[in-house]
ROTI-743819 format. One record per residue: residue number from 1; residue in one letter; z, y, x of N, C-alpha, C, O, CB in turn. Coordinates in steps of 0.02 Angstrom, whole numbers, plus 32768, in hexadecimal, padded with zeros to 4 digits. Glycine has a CB too. Layout:
<pt pos="NUM" code="A" n_z="Z" n_y="Y" n_x="X" ca_z="Z" ca_y="Y" ca_x="X" c_z="Z" c_y="Y" c_x="X" o_z="Z" o_y="Y" o_x="X" cb_z="Z" cb_y="Y" cb_x="X"/>
...
END
This chain:
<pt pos="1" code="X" n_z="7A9E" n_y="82E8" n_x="8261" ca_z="7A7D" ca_y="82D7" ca_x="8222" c_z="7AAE" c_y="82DB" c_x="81E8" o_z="7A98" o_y="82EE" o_x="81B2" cb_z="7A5E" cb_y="8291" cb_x="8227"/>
<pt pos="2" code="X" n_z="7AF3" n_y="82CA" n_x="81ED" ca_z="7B1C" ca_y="82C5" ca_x="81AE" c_z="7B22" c_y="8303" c_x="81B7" o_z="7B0E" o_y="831C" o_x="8183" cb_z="7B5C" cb_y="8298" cb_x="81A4"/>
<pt pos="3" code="X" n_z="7B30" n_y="8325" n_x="81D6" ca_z="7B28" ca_y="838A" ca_x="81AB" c_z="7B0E" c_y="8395" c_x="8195" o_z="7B1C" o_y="83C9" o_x="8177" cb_z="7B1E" cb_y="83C9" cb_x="81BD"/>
<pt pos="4" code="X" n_z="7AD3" n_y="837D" n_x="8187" ca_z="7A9B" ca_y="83A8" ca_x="814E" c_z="7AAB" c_y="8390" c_x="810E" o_z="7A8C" o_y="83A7" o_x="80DE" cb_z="7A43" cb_y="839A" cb_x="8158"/>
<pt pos="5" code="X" n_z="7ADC" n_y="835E" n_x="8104" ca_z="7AE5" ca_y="834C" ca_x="80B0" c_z="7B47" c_y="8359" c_x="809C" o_z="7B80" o_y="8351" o_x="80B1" cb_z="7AC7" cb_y="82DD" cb_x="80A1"/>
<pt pos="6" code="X" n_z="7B22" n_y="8370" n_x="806B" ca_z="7B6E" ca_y="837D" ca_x="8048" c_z="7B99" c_y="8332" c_x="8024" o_z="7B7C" o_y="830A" o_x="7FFF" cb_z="7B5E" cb_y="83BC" cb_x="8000"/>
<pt pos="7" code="X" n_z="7BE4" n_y="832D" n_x="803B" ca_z="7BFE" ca_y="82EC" ca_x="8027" c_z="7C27" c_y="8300" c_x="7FFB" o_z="7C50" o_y="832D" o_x="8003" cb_z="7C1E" cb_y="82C1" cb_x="8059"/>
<pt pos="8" code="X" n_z="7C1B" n_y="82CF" n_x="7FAE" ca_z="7C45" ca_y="82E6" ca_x="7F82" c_z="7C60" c_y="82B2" c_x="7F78" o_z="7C38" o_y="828A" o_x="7F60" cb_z="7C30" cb_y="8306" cb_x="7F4E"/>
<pt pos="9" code="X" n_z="7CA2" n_y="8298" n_x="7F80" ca_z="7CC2" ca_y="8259" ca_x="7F6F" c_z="7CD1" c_y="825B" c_x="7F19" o_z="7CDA" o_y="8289" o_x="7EF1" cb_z="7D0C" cb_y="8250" cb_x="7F9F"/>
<pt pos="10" code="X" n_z="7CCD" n_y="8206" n_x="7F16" ca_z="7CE0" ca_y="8211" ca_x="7EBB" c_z="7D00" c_y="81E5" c_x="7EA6" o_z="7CE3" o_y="81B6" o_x="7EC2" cb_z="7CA8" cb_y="8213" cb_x="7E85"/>
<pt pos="11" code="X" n_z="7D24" n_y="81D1" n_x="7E8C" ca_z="7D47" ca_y="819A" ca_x="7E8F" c_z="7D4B" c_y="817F" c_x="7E40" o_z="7D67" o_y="81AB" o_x="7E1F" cb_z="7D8D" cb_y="81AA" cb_x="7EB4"/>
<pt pos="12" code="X" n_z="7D3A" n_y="8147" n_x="7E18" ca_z="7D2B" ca_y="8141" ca_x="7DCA" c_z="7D73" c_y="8126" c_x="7DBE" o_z="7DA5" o_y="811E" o_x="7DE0" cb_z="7CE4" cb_y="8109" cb_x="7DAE"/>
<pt pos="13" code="X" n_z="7D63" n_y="811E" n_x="7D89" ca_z="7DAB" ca_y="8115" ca_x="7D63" c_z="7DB7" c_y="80DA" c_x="7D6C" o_z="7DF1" o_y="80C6" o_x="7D64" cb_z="7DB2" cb_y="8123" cb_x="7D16"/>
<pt pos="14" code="X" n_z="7D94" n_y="80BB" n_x="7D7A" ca_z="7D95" ca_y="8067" ca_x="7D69" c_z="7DCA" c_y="8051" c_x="7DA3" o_z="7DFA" o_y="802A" o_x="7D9E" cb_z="7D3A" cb_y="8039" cb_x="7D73"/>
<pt pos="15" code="X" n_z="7DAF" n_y="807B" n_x="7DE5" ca_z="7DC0" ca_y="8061" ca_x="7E22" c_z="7E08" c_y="809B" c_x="7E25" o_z="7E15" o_y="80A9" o_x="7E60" cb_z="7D79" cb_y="8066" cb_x="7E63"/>
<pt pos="16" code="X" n_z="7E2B" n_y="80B4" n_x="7DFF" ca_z="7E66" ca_y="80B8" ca_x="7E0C" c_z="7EA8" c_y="807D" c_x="7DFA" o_z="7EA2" o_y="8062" o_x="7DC3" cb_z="7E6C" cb_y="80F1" cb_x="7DF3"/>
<pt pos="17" code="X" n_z="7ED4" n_y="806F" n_x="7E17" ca_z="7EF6" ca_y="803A" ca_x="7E19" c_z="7F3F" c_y="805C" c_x="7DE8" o_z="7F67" o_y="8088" o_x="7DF7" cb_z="7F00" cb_y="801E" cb_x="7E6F"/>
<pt pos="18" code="X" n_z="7F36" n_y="802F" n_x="7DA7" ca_z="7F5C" ca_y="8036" ca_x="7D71" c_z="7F9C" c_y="8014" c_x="7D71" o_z="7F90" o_y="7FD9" o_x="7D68" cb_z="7F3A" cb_y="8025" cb_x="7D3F"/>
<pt pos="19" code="X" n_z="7FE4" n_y="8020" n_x="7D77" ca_z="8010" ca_y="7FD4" ca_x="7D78" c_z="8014" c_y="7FAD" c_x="7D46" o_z="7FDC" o_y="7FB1" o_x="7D2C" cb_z="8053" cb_y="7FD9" cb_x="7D83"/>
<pt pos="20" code="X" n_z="8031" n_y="7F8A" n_x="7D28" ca_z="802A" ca_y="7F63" ca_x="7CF1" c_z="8070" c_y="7F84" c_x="7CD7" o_z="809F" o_y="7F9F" o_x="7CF4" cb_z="8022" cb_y="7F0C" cb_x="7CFD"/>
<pt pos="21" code="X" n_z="805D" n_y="7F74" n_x="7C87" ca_z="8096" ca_y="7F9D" ca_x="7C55" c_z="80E8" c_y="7F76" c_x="7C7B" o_z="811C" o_y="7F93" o_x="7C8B" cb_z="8086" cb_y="7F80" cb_x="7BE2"/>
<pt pos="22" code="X" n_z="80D9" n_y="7F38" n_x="7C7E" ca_z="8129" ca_y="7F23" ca_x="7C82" c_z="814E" c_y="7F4C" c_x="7CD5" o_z="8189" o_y="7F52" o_x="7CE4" cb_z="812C" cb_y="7EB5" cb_x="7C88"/>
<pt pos="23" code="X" n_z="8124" n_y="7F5C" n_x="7CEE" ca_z="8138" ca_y="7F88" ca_x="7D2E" c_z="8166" c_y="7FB7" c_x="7D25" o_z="819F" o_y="7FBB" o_x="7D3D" cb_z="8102" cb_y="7FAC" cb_x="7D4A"/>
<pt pos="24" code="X" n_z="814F" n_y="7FD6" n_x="7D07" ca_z="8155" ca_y="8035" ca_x="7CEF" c_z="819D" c_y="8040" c_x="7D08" o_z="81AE" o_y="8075" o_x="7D23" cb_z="8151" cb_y="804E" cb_x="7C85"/>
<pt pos="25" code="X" n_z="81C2" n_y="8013" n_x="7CFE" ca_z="8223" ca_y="802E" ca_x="7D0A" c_z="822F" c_y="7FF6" c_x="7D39" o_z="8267" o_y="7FDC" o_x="7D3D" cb_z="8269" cb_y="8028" cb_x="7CB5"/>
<pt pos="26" code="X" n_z="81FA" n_y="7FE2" n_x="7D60" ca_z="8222" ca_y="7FB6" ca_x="7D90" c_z="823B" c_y="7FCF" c_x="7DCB" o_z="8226" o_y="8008" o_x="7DC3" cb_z="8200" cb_y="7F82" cb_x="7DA3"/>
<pt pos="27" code="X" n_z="825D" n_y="7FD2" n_x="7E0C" ca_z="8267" ca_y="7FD0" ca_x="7E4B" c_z="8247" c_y="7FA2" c_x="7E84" o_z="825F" o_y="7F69" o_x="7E87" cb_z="829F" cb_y="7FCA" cb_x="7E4A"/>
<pt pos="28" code="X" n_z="8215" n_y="7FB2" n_x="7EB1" ca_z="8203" ca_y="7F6F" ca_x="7ECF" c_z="822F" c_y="7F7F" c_x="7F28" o_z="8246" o_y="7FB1" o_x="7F42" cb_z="8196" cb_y="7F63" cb_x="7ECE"/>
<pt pos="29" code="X" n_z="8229" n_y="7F47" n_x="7F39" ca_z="8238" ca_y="7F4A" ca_x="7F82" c_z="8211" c_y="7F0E" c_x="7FB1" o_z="81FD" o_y="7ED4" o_x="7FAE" cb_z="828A" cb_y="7F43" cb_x="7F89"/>
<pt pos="30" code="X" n_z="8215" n_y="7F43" n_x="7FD9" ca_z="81E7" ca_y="7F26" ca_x="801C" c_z="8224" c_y="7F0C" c_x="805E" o_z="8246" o_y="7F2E" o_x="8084" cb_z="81AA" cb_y="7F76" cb_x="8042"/>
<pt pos="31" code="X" n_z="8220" n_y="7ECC" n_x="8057" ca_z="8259" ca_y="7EB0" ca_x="80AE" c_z="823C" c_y="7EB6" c_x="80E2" o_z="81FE" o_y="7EB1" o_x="80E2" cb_z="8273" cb_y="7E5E" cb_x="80BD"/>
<pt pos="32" code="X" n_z="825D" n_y="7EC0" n_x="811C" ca_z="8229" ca_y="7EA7" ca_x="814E" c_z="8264" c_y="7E8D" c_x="8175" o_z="828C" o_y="7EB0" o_x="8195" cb_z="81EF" cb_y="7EE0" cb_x="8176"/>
<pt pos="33" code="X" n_z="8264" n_y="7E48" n_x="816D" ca_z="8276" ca_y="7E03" ca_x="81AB" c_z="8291" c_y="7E1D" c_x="81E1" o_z="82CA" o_y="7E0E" o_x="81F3" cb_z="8235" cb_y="7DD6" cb_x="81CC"/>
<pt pos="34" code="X" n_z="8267" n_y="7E4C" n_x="8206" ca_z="8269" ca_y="7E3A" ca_x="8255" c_z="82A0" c_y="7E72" c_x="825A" o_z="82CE" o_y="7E70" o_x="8283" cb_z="8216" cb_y="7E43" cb_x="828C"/>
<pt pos="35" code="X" n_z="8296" n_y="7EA9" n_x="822A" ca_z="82E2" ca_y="7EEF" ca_x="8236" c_z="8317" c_y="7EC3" c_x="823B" o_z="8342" o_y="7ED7" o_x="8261" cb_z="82FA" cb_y="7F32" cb_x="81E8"/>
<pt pos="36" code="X" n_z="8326" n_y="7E82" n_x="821C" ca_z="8362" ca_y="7E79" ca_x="8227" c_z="837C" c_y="7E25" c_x="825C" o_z="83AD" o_y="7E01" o_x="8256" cb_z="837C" cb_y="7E80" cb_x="81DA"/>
<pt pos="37" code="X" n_z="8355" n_y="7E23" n_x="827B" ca_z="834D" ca_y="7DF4" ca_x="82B5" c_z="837B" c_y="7E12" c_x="82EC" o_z="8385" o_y="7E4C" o_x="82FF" cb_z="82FE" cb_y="7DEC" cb_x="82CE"/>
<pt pos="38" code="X" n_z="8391" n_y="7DDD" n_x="82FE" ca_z="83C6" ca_y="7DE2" ca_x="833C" c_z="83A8" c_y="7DE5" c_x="8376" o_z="8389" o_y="7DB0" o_x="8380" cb_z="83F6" cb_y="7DA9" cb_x="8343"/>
<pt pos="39" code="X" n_z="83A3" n_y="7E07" n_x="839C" ca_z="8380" ca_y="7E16" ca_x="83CD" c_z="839B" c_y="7DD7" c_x="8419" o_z="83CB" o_y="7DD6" o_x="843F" cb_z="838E" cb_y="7E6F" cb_x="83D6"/>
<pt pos="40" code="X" n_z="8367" n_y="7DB3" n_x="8412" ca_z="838D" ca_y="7D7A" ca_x="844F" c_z="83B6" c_y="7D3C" c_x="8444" o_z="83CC" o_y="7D14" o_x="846E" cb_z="83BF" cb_y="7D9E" cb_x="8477"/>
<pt pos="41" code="X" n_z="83BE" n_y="7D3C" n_x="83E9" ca_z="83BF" ca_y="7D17" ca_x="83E7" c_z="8396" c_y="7CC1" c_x="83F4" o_z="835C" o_y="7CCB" o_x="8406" cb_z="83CE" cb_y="7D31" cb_x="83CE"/>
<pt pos="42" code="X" n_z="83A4" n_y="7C7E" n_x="83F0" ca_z="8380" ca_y="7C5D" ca_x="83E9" c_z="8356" c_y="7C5F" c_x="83AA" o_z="8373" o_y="7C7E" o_x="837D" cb_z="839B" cb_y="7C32" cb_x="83F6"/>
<pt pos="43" code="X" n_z="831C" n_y="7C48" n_x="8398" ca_z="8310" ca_y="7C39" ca_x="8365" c_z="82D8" c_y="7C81" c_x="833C" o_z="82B3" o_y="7C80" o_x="830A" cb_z="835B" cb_y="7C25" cb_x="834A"/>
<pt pos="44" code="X" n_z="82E5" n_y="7CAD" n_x="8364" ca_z="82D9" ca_y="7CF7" ca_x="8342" c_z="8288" c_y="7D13" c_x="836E" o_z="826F" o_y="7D4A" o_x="8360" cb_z="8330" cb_y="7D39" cb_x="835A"/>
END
């Protein structure tokens, strides 16, 4: 049944994701905890 119709995706303006002005020249970073866990340690 979905073959007989043509899919045209569209996407509005609204729903594109804008950053905010104070962004523009920033750097962000993402950590992740567990890359630097001691393997066997207690506690970890």
């Amino acid at each position: 049944m979905s073959d007989q119709f043509f899919d045209y995706p569209y996407l509005n303006a609204e729903d594109v994701f804008s950053p905010p002005a104070w962004a523009k020249d920033t750097v962000g970073y993402q950590i992740f905890p567990e890359r630097y866990a001691r393997g066997g340690s207690p506690g970890w």
